[in-house]
VOFIFI-626966 format. One line per 10 residues: number of its first residue (from 1); their letters; for each residue x, y, z of N, C-alpha, C, O. Coordinates in nm, 2 decimals, always signed. Layout:
NUM = a = X,Y,Z,X,Y,Z,X,Y,Z,X,Y,Z; ...
This chain:
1 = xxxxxxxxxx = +0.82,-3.10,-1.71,+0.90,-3.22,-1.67,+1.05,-3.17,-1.66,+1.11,-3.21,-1.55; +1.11,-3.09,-1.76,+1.22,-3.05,-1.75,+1.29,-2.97,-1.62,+1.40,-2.96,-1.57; +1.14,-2.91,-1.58,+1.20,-2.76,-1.50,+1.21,-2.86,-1.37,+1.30,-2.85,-1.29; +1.08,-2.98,-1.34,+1.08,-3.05,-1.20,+1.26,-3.14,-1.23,+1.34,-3.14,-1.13; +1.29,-3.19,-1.32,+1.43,-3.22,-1.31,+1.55,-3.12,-1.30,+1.65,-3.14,-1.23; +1.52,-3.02,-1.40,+1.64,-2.90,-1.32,+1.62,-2.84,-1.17,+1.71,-2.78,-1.11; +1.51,-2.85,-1.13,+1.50,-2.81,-0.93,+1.53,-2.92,-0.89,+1.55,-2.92,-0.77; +1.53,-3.04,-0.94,+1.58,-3.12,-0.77,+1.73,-3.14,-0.81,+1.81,-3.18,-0.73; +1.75,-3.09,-0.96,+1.93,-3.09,-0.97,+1.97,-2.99,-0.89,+2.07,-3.01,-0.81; +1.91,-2.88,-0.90,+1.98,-2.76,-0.83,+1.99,-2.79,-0.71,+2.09,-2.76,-0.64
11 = xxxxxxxxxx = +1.85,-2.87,-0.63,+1.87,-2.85,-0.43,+2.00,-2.97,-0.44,+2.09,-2.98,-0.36; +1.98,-3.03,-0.54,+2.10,-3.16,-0.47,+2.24,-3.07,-0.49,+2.33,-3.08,-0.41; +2.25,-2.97,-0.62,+2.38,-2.91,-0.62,+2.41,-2.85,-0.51,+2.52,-2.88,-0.46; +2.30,-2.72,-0.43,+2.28,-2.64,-0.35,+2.32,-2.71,-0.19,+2.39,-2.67,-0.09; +2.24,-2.84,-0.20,+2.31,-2.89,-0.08,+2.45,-2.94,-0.04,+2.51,-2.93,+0.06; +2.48,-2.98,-0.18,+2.58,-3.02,-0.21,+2.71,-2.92,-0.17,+2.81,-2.97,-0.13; +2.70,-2.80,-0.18,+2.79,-2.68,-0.20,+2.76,-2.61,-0.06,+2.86,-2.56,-0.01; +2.68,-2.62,-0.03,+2.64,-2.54,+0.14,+2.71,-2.63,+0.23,+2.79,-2.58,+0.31; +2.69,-2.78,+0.21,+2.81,-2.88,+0.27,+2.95,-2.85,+0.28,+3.02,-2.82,+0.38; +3.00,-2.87,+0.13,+3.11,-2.80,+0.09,+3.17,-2.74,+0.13,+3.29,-2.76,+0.15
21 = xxxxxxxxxx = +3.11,-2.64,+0.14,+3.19,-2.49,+0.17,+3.10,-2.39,+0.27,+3.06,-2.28,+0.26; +3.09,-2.50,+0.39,+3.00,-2.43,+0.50,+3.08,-2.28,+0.53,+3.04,-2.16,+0.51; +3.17,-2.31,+0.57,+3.27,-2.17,+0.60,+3.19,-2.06,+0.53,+3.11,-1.97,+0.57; +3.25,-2.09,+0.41,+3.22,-1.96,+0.24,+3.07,-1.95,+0.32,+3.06,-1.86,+0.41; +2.99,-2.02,+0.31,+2.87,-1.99,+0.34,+2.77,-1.91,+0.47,+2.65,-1.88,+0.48; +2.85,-1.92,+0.53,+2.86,-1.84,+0.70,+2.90,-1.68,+0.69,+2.88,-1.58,+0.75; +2.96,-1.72,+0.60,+3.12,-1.56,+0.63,+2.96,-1.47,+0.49,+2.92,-1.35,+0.50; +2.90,-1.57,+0.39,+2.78,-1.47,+0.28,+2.68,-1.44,+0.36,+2.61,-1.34,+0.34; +2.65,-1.56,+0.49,+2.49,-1.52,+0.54,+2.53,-1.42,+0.63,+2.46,-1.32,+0.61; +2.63,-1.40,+0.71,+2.68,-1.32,+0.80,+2.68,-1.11,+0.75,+2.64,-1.00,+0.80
31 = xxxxxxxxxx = +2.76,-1.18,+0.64,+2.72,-1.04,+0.55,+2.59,-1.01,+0.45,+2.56,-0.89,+0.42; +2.53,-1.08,+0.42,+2.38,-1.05,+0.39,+2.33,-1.04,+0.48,+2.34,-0.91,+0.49; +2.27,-1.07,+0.60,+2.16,-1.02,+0.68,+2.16,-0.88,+0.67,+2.08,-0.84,+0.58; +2.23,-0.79,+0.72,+2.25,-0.66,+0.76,+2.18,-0.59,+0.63,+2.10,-0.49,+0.64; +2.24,-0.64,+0.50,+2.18,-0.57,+0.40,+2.04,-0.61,+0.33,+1.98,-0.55,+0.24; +2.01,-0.72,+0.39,+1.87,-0.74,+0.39,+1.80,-0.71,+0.47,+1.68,-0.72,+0.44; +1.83,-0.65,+0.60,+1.74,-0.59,+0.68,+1.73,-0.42,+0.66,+1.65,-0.34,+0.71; +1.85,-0.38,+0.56,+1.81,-0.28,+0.56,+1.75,-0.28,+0.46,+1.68,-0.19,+0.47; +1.73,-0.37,+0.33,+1.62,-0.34,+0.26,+1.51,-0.35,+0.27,+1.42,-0.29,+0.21; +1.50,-0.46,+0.36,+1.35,-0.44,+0.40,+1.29,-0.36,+0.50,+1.17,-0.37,+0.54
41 = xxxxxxxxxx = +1.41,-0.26,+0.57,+1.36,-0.19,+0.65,+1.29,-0.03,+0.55,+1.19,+0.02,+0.57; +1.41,+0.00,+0.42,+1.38,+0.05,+0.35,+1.22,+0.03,+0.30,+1.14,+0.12,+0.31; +1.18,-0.09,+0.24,+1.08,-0.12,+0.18,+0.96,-0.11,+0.29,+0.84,-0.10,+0.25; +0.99,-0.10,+0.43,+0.87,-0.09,+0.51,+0.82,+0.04,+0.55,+0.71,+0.08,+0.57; +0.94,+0.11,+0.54,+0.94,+0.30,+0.53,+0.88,+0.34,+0.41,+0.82,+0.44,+0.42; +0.87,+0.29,+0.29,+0.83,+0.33,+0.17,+0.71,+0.27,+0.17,+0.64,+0.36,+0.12; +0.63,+0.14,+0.20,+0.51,+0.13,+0.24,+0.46,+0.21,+0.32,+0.36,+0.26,+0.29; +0.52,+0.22,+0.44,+0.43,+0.29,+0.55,+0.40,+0.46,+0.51,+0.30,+0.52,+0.53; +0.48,+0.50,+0.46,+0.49,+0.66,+0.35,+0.34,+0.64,+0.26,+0.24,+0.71,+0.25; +0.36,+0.52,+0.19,+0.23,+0.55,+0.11,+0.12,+0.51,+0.20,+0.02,+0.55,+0.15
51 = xxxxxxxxxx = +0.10,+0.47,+0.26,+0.01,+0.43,+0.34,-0.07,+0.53,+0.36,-0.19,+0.52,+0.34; -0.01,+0.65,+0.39,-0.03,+0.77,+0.50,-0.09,+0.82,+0.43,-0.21,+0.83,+0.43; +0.02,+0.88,+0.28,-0.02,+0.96,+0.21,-0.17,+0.90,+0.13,-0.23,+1.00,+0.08; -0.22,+0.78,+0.12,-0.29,+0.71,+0.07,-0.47,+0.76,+0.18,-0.58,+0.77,+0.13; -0.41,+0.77,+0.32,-0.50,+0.80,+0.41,-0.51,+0.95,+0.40,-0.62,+1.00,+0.41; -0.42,+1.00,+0.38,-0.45,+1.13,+0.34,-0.51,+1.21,+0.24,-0.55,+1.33,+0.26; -0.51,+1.13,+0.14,-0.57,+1.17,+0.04,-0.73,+1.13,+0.04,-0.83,+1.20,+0.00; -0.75,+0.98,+0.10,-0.91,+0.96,+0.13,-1.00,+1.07,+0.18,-1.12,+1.09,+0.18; -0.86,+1.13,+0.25,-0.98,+1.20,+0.43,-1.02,+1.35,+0.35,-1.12,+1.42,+0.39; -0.92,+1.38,+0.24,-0.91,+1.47,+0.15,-1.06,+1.45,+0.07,-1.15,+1.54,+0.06
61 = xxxxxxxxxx = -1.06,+1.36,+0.04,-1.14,+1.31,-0.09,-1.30,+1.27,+0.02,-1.39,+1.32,-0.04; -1.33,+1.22,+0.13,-1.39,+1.24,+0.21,-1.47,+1.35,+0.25,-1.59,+1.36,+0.27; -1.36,+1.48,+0.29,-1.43,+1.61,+0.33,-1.47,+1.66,+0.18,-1.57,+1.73,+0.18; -1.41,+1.65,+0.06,-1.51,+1.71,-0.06,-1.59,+1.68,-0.07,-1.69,+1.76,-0.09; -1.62,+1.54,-0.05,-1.79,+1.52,-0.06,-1.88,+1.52,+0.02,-1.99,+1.50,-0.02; -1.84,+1.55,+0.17,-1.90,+1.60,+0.26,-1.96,+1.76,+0.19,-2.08,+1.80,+0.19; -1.83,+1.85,+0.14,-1.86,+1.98,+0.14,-1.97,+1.99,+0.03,-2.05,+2.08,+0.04; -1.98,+1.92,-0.07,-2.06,+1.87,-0.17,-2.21,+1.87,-0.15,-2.30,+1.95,-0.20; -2.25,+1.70,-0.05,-2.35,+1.70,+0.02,-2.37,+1.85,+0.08,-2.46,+1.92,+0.02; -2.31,+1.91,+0.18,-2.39,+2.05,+0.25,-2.40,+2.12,+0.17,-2.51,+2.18,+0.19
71 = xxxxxxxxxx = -2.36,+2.16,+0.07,-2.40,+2.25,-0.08,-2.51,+2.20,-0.17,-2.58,+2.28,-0.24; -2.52,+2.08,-0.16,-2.69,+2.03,-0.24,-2.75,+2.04,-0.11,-2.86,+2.10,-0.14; -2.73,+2.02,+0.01,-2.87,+2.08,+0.09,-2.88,+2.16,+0.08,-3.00,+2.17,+0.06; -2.83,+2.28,+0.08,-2.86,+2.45,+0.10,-2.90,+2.44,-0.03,-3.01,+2.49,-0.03; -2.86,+2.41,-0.12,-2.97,+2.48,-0.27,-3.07,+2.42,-0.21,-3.15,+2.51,-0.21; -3.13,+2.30,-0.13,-3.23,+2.26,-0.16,-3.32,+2.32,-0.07,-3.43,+2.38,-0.10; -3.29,+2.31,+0.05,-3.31,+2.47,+0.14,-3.39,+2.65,+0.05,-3.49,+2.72,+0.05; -3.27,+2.64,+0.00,-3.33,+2.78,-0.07,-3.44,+2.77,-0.14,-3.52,+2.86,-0.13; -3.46,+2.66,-0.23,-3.52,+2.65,-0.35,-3.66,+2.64,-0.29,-3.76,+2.69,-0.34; -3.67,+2.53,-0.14,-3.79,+2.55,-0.07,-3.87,+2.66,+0.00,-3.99,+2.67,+0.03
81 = xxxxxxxxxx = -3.74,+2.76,+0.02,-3.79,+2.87,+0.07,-3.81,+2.98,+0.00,-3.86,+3.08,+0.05; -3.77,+2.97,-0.14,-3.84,+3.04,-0.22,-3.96,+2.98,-0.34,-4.04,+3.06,-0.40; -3.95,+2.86,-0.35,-4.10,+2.82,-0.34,-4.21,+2.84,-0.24,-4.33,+2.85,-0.28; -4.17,+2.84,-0.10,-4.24,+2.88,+0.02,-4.26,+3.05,+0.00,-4.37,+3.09,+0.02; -4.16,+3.13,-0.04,-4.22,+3.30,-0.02,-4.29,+3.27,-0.21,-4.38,+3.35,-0.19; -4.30,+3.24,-0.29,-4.33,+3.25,-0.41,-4.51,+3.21,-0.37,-4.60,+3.28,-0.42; -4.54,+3.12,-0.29,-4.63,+3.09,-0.28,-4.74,+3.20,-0.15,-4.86,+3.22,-0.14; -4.64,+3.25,-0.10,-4.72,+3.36,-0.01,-4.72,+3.52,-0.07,-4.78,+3.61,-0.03; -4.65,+3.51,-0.16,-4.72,+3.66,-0.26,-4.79,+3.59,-0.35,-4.77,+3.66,-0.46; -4.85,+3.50,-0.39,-4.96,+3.46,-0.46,-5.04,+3.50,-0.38,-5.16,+3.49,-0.40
């Protein structure tokens, strides 16, 4: 109950003060954008970096177990073909 009475204090203060001091408030939004865009330009470069590296490591992690699988068929290969010659010098 406290916190819903300190937020509608604050929007009435906040409206209160953006009224106020539209000016002040023009000349802060004016100079924040730019540094908000570069942080989220920052933060979209630093996502899209892991992203990659994230894709790269799957495709990594992908061909080992590819290489894996073709290494259990060839034992299994062998193993038939020397059950197959084991059974023809019988």
């Amino acid at each position: 109950m406290g916190s819903l009475i300190g937020g509608m204090i604050a929007v009435v203060l906040g409206i209160w003060g953006i009224i106020g001091w539209w000016g002040w408030f023009l000349r802060i939004l004016m100079g924040s954008i730019p540094f908000l865009l570069l942080l989220g330009g920052a933060i979209a470069i630093f996502g899209g970096i892991t992203s990659i590296k994230d894709q790269i490591a799957a495709k990594k992690e992908e061909e080992k177990i590819q290489e894996e699988e073709i290494r259990e068929e060839e034992k299994k290969k062998e193993k038939k073909e020397k059950g197959a010659e084991d059974k023809k010098k019988e």
